[in-house]
C-alpha positions in Angstrom: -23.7 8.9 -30.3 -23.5 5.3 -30.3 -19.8 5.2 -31.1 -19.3 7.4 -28.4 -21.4 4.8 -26.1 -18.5 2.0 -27.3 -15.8 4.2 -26.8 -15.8 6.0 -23.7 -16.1 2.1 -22.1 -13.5 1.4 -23.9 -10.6 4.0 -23.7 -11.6 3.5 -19.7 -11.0 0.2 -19.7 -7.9 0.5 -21.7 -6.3 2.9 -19.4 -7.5 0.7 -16.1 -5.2 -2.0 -17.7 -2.2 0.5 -18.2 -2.6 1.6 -14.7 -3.0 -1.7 -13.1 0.3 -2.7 -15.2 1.9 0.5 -14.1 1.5 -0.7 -10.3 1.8 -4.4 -10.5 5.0 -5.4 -9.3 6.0 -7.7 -12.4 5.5 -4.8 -14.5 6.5 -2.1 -12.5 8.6 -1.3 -15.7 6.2 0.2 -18.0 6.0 3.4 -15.6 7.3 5.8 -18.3 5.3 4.8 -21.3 1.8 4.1 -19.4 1.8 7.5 -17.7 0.7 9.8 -20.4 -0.9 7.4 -22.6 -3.1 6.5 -19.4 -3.7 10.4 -18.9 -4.7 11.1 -22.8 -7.2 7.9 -22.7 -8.7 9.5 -19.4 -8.8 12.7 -20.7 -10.7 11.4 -23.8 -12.7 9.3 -22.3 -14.0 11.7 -19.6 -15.2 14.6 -22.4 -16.7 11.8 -24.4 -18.7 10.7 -21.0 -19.4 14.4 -19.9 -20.7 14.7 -23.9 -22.8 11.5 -23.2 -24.3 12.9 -20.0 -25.1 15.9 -20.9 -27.2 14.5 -24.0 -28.9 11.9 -21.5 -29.7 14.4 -18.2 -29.9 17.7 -19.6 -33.1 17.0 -21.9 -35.4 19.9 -23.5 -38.0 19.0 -20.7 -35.6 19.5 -18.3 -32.9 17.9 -15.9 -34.0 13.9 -16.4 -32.2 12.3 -13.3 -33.7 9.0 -14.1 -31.6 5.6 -12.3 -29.3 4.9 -15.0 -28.6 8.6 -15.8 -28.0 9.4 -12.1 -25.2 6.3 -12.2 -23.7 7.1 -15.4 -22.6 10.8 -14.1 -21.7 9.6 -10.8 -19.8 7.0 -12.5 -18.0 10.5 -14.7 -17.6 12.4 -11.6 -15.9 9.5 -9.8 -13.4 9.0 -12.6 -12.7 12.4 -12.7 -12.1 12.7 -9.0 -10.0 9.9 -9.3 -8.6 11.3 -11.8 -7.5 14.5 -10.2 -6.3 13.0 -7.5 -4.1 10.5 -9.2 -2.9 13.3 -11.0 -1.8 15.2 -7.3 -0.3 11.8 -6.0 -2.8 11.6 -3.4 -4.3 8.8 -4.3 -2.4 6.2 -6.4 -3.5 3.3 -7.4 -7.2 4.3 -7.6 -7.7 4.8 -11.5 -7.2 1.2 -11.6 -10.5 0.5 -9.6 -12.3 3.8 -10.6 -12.1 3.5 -14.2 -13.8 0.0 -14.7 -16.6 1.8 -12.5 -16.6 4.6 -14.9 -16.6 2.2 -17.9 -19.8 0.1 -16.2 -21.5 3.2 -15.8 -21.2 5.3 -18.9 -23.4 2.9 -21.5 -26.0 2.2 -18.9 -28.2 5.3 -20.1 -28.1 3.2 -23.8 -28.3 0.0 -22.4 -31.2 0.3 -20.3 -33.0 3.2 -21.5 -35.5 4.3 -18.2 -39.1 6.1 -19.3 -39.4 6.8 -15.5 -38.3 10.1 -15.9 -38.3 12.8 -13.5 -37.7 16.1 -15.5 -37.5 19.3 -13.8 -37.8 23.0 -15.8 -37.7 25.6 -14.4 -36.3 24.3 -11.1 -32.9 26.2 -10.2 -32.7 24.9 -6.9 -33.4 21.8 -7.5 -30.9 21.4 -10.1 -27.9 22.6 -7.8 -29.7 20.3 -5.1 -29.5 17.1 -6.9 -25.9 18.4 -8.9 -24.5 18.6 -5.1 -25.8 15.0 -4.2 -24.4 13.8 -7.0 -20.6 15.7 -6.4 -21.0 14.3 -2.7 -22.1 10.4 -3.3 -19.0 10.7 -6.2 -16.4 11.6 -3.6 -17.5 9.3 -1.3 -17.6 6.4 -3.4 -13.7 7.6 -4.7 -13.1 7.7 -0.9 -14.5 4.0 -0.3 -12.5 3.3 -3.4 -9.5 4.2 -2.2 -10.6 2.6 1.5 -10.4 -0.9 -0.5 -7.1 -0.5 -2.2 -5.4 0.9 1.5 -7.0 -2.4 3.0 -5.2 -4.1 0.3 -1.7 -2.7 0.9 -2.1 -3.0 4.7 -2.6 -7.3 4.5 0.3 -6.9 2.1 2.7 -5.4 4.8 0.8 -7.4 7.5 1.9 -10.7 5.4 5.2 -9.3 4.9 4.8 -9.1 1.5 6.0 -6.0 -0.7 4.1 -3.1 -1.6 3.2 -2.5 -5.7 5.4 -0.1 -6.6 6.5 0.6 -2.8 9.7 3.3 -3.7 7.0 5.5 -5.5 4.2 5.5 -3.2 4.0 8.2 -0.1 3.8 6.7 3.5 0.0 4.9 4.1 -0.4 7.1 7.1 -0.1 10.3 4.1 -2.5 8.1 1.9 -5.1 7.8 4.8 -4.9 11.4 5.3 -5.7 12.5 1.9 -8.5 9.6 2.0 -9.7 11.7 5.1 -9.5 14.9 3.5 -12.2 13.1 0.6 -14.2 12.1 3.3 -14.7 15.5 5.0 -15.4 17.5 1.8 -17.8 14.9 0.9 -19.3 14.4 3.9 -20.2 18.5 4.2 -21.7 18.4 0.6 -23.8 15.2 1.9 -25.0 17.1 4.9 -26.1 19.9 2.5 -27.7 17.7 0.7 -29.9 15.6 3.9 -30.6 19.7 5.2 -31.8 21.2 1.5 -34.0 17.8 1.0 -35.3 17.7 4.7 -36.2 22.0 4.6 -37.0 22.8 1.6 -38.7 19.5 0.2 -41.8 21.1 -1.1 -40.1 23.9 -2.8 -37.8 21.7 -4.7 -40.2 19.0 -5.6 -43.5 20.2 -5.2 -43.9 17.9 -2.6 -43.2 17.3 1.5 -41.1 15.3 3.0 -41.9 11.6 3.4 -40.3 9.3 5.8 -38.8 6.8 3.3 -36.4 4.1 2.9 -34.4 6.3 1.4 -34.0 9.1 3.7 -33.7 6.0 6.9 -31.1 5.0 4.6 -29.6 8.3 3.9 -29.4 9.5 7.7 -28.0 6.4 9.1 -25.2 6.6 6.0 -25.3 10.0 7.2 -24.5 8.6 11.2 -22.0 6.7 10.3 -19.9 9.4 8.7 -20.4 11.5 11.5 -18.9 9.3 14.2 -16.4 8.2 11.6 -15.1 11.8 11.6 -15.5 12.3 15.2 -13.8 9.6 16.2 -10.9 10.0 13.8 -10.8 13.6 15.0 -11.1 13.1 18.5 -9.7 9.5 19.2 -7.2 9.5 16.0 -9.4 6.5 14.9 -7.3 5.0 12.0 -6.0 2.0 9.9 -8.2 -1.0 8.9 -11.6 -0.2 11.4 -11.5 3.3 10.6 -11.6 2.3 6.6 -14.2 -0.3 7.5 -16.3 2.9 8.4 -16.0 4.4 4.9 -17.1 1.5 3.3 -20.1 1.0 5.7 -21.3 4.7 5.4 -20.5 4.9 1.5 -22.4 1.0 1.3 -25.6 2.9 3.0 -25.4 5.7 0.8 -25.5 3.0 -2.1 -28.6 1.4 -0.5 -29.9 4.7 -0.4 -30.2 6.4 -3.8 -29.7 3.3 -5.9 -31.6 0.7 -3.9 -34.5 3.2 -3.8 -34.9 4.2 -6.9 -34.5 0.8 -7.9 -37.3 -0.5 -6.6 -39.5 2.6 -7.4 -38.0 2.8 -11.2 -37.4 -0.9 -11.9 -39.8 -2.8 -9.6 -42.8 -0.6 -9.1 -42.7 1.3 -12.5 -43.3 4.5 -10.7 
């Protein structure tokens, strides 16, 4: 298990490096032999991670979503939604920012093992609660992601400067709308998420719900989303505000989970 904790980082980081050479325009030449070596160290690197998690989370007392085991599996789930999507063409460029993520977020559970555990058994609906959190902060995160590397290319053509690997890249307007398309799956799995939490607290967690920094946190990421969409759906907002958006909502969202359990896990011991 602890090769697999120096491996996993590494065949990430090893295949950020072949795509970031794949795109950079001085090296825009190594297309052919970086592809599929990039795929196979992805590949390899996201069963050794989902091995990894599923050791850490999925304990014999039950699901143990403790801080640095809630990060390492977003930190899978957003390489393998990068993944995919670099795979579809939808979103190039992005394994070169997602994987380095990944490769943070996989040895954390070994680095800085957590006995604040919160272990559920026997807790169905708690698991899919928490699993559909998870799914949604991952796709959001991809989306803000991707929002950084079409800010990029936009000063680029604003400069007048070329785009990376400009003749294989669709339009930015087709980029922005598959970036969209991220943003409205993962903002319906978030609103799941807010409505399962805010009903049905006690039966998931044996507890109510308590007004928190998390959950002020949560709903204002929440807000933010929701105008985003609106606006974009019924203004057409677009280009470097509307991206702004995504990283303000998906930087809330980070304050949110991480920030809170931070200071509960870290700071407070609890």
């Amino acid at each position: 298990m602890i090769l697999l904790y120096l491996l996993v980082p590494a065949a990430y980081l090893a295949a950020a490096v072949l795509e970031w050479n794949r795109i950079a325009p001085r090296t825009a030449g190594v297309t052919a032999r970086a592809i599929p070596a990039s795929h196979w160290l992805v590949a390899f690197a996201l069963a050794g991670h989902a091995v990894l998690v599923d050791g850490t989370v999925a304990t014999s007392e039950g699901l143990d979503v403790s801080l640095v085991n809630a990060l390492s599996a977003t930190a899978g789930l957003t390489a393998l939604f990068a993944w995919a999507g670099s795979l579809t063409r939808a979103l190039p460029g992005i394994l070169a920012v997602a994987l380095p993520v990944a490769a943070l977020g996989a040895p954390l559970p070994a680095l800085f093992p957590n006995p604040h555990r919160f272990s559920l058994a026997d807790e169905p609906w708690a698991v899919l609660h928490i699993a559909v959190a998870l799914i949604a902060y991952a796709l959001l995160i991809v989306a803000a992601l991707q929002a950084l590397i079409l800010l990029g290319l936009e000063r680029r053509l604003h400069r007048g400067l070329p785009e990376p690997g400009a003749q294989r890249l669709p339009p930015l307007l087709t980029l922005e709308r598959f970036l969209f398309r991220l943003v409205d799956v993962g903002f319906v799995l978030l609103t799941l998420t807010l409505v399962s939490g805010a009903v049905f607290s006690e039966e998931l967690f044996g507890k109510p719900l308590r007004f928190t920094h998390k959950i002020v946190f949560s709903v204002l990421g929440w807000l933010v989303f929701a105008a985003l969409l609106f606006g974009r759906h019924r203004y057409g907002w677009r280009g470097r505000s509307a991206l702004s958006w995504v990283l303000a909502g998906t930087g809330l969202l980070f304050l949110a989970y991480v920030g809170s359990k931070f200071v509960l896990e870290v700071l407070l011991g609890r």
